[in-house]
VEXMARKOL-636509 format. One record per residue: residue number from 1; residue in one letter; x, y, z of N, C-alpha, C in turn. Coordinates in steps of 0.2 Angstrom, whole numbers. Example, Ala and Ser with C-alpha at 12.3 -4.5 7.8 and 13.67 -1.06 7.14 Angstrom:
<rs>
<r num="1" residuo="a" n_xx="66" n_yy="-28" n_zz="39" ca_xx="62" ca_yy="-22" ca_zz="39" c_xx="66" c_yy="-16" c_zz="39"/>
<r num="2" residuo="s" n_xx="64" n_yy="-11" n_zz="35" ca_xx="68" ca_yy="-5" ca_zz="36" c_xx="64" c_yy="0" c_zz="39"/>
</rs>
This chain:
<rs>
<r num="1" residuo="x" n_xx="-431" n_yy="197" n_zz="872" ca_xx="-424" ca_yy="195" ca_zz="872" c_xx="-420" c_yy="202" c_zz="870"/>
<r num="2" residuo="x" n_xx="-417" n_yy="204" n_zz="875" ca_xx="-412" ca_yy="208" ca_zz="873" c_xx="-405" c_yy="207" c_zz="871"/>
<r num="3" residuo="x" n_xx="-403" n_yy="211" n_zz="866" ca_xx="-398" ca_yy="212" ca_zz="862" c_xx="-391" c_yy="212" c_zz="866"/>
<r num="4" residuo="x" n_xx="-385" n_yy="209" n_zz="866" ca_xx="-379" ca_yy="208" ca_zz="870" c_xx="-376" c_yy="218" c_zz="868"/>
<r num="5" residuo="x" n_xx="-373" n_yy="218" n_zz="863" ca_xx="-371" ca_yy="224" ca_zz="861" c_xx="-375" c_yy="230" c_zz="862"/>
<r num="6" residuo="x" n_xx="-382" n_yy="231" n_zz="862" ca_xx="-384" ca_yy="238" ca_zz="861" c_xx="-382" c_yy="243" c_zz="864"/>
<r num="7" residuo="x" n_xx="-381" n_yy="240" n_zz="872" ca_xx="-380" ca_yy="251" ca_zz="873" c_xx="-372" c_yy="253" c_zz="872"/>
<r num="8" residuo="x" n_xx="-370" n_yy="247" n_zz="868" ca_xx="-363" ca_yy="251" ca_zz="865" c_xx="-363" c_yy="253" c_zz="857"/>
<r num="9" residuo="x" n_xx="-370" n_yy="255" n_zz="855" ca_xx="-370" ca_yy="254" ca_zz="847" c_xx="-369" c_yy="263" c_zz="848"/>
<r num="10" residuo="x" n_xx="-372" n_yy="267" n_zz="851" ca_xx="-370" ca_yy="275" ca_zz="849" c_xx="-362" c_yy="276" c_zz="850"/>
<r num="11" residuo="x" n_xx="-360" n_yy="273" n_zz="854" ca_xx="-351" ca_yy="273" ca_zz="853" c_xx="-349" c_yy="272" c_zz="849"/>
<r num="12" residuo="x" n_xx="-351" n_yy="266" n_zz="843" ca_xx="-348" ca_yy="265" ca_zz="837" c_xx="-350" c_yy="271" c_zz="830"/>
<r num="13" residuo="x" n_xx="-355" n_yy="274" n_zz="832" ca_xx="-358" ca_yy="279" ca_zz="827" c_xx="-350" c_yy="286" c_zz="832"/>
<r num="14" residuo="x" n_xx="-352" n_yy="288" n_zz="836" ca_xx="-343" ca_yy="291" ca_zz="839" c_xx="-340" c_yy="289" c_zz="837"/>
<r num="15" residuo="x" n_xx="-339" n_yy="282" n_zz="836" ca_xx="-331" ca_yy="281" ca_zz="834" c_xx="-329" c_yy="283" c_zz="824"/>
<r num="16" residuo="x" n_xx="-334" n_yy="280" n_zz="824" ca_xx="-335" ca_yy="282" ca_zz="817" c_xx="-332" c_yy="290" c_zz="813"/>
<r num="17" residuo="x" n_xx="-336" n_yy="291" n_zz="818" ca_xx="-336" ca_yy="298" ca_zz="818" c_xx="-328" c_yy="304" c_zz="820"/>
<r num="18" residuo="x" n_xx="-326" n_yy="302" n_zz="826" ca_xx="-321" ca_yy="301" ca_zz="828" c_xx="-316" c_yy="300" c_zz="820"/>
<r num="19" residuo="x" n_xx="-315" n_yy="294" n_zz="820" ca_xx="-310" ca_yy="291" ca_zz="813" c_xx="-311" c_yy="296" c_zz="809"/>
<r num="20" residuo="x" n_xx="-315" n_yy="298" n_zz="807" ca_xx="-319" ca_yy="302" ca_zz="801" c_xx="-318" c_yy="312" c_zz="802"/>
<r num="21" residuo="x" n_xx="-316" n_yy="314" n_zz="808" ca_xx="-313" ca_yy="319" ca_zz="811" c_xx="-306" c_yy="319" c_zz="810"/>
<r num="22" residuo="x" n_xx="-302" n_yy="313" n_zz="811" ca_xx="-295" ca_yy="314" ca_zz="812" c_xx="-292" c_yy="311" c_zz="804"/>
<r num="23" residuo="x" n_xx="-297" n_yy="310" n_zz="801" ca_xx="-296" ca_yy="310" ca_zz="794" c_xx="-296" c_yy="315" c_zz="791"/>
<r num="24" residuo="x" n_xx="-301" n_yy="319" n_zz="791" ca_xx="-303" ca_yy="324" ca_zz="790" c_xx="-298" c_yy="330" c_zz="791"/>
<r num="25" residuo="x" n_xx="-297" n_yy="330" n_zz="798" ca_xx="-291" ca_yy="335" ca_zz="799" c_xx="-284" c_yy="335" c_zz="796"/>
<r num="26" residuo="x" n_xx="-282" n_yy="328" n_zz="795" ca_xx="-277" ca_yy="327" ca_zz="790" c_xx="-274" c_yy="329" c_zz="784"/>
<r num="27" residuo="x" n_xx="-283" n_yy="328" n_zz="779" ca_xx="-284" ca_yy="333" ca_zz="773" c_xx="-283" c_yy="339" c_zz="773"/>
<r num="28" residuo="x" n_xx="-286" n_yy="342" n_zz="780" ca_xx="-287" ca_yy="349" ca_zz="782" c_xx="-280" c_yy="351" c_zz="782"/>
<r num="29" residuo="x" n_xx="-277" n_yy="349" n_zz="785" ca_xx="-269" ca_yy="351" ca_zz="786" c_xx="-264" c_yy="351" c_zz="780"/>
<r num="30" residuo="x" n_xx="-267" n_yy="345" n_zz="775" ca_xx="-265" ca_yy="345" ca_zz="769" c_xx="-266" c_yy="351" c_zz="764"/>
<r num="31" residuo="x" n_xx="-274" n_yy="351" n_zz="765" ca_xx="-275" ca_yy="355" ca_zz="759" c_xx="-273" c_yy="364" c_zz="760"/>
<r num="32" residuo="x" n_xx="-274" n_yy="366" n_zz="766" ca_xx="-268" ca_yy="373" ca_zz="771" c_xx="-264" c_yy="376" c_zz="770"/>
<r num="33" residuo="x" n_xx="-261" n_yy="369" n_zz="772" ca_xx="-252" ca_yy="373" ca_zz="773" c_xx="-249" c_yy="368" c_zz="769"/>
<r num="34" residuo="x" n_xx="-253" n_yy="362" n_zz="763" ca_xx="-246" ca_yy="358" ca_zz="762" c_xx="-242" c_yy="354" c_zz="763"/>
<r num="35" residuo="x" n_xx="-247" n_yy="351" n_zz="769" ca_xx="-240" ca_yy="346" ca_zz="774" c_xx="-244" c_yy="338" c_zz="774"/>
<r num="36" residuo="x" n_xx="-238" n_yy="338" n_zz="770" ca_xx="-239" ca_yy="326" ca_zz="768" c_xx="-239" c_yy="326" c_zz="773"/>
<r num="37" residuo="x" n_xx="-236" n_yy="328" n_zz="780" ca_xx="-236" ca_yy="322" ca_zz="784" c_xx="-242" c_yy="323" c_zz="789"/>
<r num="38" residuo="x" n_xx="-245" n_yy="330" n_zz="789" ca_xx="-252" ca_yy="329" ca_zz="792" c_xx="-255" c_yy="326" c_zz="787"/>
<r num="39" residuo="x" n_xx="-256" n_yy="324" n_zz="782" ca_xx="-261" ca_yy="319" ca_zz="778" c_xx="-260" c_yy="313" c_zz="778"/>
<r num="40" residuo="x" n_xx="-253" n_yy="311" n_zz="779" ca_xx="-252" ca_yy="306" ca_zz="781" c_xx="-255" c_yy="303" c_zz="789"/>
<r num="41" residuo="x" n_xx="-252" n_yy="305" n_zz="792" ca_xx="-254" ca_yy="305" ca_zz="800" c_xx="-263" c_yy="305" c_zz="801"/>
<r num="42" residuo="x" n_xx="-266" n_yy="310" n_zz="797" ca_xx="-270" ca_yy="312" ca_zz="799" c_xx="-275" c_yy="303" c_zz="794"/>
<r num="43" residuo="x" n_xx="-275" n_yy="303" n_zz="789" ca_xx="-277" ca_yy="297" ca_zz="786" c_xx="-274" c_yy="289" c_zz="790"/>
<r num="44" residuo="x" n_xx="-269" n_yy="291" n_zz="791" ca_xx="-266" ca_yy="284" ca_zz="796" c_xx="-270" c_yy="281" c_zz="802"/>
<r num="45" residuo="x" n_xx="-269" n_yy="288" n_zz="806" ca_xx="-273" ca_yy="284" ca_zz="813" c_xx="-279" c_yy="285" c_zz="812"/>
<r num="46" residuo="x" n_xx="-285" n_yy="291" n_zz="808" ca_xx="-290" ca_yy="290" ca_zz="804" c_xx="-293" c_yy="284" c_zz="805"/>
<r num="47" residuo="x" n_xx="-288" n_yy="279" n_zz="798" ca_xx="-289" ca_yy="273" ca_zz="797" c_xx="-288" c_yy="268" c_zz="801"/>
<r num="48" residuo="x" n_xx="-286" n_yy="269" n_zz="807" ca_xx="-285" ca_yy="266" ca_zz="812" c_xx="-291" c_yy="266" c_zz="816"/>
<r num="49" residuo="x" n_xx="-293" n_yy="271" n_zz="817" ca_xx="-297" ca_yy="274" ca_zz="820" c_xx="-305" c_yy="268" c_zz="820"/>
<r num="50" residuo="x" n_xx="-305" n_yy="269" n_zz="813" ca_xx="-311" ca_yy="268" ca_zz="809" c_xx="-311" c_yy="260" c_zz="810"/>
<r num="51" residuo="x" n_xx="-306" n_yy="257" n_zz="810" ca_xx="-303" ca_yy="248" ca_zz="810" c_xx="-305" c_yy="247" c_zz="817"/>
<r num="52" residuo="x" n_xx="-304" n_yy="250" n_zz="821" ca_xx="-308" ca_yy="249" ca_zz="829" c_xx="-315" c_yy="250" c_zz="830"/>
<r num="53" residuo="x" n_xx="-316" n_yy="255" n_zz="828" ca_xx="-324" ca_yy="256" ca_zz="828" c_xx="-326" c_yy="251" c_zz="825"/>
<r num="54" residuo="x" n_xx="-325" n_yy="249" n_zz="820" ca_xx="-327" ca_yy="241" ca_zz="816" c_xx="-327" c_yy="236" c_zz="821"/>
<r num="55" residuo="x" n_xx="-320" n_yy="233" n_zz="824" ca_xx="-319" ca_yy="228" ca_zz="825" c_xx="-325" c_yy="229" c_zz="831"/>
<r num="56" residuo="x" n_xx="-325" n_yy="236" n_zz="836" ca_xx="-328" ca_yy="236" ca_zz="840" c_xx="-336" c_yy="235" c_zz="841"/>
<r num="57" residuo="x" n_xx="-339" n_yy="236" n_zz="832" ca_xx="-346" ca_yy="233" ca_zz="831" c_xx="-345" c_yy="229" c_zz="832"/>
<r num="58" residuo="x" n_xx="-341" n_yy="224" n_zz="829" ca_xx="-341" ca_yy="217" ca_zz="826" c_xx="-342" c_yy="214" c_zz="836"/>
<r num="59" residuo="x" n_xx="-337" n_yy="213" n_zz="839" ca_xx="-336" ca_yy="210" ca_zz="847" c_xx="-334" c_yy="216" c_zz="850"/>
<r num="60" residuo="x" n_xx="-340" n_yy="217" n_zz="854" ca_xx="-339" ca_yy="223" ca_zz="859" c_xx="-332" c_yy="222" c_zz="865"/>
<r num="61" residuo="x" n_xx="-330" n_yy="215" n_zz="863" ca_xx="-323" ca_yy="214" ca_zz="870" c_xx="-318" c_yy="218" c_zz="866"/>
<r num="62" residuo="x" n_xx="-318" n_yy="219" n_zz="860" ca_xx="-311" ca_yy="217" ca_zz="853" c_xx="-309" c_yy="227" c_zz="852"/>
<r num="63" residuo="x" n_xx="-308" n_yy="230" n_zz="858" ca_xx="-307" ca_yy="237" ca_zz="861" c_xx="-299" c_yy="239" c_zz="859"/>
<r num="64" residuo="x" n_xx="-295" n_yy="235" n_zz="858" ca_xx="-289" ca_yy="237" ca_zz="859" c_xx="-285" c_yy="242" c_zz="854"/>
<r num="65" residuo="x" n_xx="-288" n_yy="240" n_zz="846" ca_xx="-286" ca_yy="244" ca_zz="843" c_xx="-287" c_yy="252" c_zz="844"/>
<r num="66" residuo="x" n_xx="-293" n_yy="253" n_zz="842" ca_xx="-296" ca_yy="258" ca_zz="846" c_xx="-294" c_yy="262" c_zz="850"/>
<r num="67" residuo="x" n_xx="-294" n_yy="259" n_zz="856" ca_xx="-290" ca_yy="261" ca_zz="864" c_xx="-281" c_yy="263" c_zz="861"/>
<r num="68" residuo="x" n_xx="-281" n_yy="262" n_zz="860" ca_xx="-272" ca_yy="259" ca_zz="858" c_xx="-273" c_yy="269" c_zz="854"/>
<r num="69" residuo="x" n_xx="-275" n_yy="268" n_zz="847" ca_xx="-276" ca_yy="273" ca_zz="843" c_xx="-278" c_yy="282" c_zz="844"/>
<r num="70" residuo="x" n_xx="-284" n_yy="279" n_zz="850" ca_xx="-286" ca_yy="287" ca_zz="853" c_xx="-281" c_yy="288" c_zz="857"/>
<r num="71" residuo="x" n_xx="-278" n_yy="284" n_zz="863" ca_xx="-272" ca_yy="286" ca_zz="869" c_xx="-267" c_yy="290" c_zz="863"/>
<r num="72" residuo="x" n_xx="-266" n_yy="286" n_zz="859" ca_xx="-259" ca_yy="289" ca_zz="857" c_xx="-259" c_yy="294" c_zz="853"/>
<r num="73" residuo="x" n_xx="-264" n_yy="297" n_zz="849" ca_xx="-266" ca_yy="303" ca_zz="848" c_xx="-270" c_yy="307" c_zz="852"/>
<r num="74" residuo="x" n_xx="-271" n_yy="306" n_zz="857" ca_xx="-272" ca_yy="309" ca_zz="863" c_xx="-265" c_yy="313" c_zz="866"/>
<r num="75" residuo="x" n_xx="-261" n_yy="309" n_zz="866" ca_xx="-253" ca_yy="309" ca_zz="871" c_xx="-250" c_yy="317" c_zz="865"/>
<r num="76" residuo="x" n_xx="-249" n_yy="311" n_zz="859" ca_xx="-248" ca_yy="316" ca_zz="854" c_xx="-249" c_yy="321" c_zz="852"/>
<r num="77" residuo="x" n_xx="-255" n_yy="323" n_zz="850" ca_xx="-260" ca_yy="331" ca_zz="850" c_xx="-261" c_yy="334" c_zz="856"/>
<r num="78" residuo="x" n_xx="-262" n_yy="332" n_zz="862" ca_xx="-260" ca_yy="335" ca_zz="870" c_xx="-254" c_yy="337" c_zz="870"/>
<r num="79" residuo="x" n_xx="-247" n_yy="337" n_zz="868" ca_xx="-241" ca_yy="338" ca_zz="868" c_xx="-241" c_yy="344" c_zz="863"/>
<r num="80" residuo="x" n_xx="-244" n_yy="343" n_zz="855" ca_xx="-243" ca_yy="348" ca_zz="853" c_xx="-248" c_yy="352" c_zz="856"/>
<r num="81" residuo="x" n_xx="-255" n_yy="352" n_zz="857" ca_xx="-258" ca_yy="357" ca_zz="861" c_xx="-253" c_yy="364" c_zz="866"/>
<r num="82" residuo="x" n_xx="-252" n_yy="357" n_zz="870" ca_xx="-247" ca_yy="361" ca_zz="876" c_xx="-241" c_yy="366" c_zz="873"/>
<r num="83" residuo="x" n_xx="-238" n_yy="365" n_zz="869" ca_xx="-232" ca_yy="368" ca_zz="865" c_xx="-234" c_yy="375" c_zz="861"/>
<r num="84" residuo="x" n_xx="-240" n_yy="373" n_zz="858" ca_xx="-244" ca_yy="378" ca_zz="851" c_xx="-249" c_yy="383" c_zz="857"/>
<r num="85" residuo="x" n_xx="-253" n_yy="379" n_zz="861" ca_xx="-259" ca_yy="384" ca_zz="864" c_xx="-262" c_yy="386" c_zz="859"/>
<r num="86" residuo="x" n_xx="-263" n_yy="381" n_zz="853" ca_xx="-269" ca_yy="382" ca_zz="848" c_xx="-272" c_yy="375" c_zz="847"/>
<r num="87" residuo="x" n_xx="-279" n_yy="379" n_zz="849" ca_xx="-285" ca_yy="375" ca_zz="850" c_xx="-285" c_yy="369" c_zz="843"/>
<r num="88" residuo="x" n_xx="-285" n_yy="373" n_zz="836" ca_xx="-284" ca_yy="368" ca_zz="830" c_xx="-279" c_yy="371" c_zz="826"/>
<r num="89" residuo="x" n_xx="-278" n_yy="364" n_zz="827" ca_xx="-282" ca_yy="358" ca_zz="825" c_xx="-278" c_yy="354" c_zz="831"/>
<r num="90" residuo="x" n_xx="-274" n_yy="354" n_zz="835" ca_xx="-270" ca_yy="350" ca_zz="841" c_xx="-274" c_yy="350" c_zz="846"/>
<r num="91" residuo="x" n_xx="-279" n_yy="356" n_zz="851" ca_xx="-283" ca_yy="355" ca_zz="854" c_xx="-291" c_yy="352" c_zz="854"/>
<r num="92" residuo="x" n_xx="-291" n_yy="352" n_zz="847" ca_xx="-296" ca_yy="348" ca_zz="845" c_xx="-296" c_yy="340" c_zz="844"/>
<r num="93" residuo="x" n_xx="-290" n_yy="339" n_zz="843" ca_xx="-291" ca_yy="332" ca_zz="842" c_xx="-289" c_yy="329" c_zz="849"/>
<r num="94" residuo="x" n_xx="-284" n_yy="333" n_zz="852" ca_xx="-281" ca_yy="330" ca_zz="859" c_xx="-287" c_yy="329" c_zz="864"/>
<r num="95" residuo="x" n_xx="-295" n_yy="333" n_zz="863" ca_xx="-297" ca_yy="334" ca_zz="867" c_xx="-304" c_yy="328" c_zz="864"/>
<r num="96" residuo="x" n_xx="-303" n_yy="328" n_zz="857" ca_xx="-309" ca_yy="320" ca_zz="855" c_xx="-306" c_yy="315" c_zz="857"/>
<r num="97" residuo="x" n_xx="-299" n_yy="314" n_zz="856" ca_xx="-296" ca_yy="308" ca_zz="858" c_xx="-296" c_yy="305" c_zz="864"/>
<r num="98" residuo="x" n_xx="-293" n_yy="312" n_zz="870" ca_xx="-294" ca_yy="312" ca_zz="876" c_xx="-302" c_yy="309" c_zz="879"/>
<r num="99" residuo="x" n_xx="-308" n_yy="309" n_zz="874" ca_xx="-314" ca_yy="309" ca_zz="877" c_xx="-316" c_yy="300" c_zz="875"/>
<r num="100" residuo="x" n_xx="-314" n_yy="301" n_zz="868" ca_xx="-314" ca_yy="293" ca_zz="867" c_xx="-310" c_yy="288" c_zz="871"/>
<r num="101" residuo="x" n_xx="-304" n_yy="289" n_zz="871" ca_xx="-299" ca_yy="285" ca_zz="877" c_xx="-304" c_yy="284" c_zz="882"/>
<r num="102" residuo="x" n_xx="-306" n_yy="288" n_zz="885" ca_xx="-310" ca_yy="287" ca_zz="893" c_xx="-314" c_yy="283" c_zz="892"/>
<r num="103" residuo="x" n_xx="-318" n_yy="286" n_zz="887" ca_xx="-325" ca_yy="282" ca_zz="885" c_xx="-324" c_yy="274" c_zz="886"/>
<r num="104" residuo="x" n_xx="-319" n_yy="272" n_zz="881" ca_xx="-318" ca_yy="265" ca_zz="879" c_xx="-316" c_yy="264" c_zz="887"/>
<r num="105" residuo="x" n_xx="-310" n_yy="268" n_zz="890" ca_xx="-308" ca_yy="266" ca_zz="895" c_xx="-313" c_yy="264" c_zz="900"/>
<r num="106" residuo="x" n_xx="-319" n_yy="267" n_zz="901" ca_xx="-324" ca_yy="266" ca_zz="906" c_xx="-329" c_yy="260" c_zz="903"/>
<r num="107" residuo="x" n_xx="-327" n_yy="259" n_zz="896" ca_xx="-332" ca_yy="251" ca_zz="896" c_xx="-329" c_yy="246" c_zz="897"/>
<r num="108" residuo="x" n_xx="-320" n_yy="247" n_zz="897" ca_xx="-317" ca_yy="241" ca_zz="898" c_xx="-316" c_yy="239" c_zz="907"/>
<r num="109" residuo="x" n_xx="-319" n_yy="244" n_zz="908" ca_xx="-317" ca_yy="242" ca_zz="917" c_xx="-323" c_yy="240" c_zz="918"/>
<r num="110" residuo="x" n_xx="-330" n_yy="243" n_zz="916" ca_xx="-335" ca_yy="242" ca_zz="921" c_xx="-337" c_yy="234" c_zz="915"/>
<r num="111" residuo="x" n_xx="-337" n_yy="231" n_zz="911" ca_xx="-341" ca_yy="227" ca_zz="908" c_xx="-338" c_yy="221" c_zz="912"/>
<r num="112" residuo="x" n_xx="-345" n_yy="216" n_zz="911" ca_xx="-343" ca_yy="208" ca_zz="919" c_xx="-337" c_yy="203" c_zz="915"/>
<r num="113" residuo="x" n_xx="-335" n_yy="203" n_zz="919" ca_xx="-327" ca_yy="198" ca_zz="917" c_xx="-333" c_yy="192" c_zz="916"/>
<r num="114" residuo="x" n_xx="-329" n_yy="186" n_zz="913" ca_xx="-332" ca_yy="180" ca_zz="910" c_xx="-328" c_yy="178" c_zz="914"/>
<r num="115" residuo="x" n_xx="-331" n_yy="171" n_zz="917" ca_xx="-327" ca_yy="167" ca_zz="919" c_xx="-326" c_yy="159" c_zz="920"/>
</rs>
């Protein structure tokens, strides 16, 4: 018998991981230059991050936080990327997000619709 979830279980150790990067950079950004609102931001969608990769062990369908999270830090850090042309921390994160987004995004297309 095999397992309904597993070959989406190293995604969730990314996603994890992921959440734990954009947390991570927040701090970074904190501890730097001093700026609450990278700690804030960076901790926010972090913890947003992390609450999808959860939900997403829990039911492999339950993608939207997540998806939702990486696009829009994707959009956001690709913008500043664009503007700064420094790789970090804006092209760093624009370009895990940008990998995650697809990621999710190519599970959410190819998995068999229920009917």
């Amino acid at each position: 018998m095999q397992k309904e979830s597993s070959p989406l279980v190293p995604l969730h150790w990314l996603g994890f991981g992921y959440a734990a990067l954009v947390a991570t950079g927040g701090i970074i950004g904190y501890a730097k230059a001093g700026s609450v609102p990278s700690l804030a931001a960076g901790l926010f969608f972090g913890g947003l991050a992390g609450l999808g990769a959860y939900q997403l062990s829990q039911d492999p369908r339950n993608v939207w936080v997540f998806l939702a999270t990486s696009g829009t830090l994707a959009g956001i850090m690709g913008m500043r990327f664009y503007n700064s042309r420094k790789f970090m921390p804006a092209g760093l994160i624009a370009g895990a997000s940008l990998l995650m987004f697809a990621k999710l995004g190519v599970s959410v297309l190819t998995r068999p619709h229920q009917s």
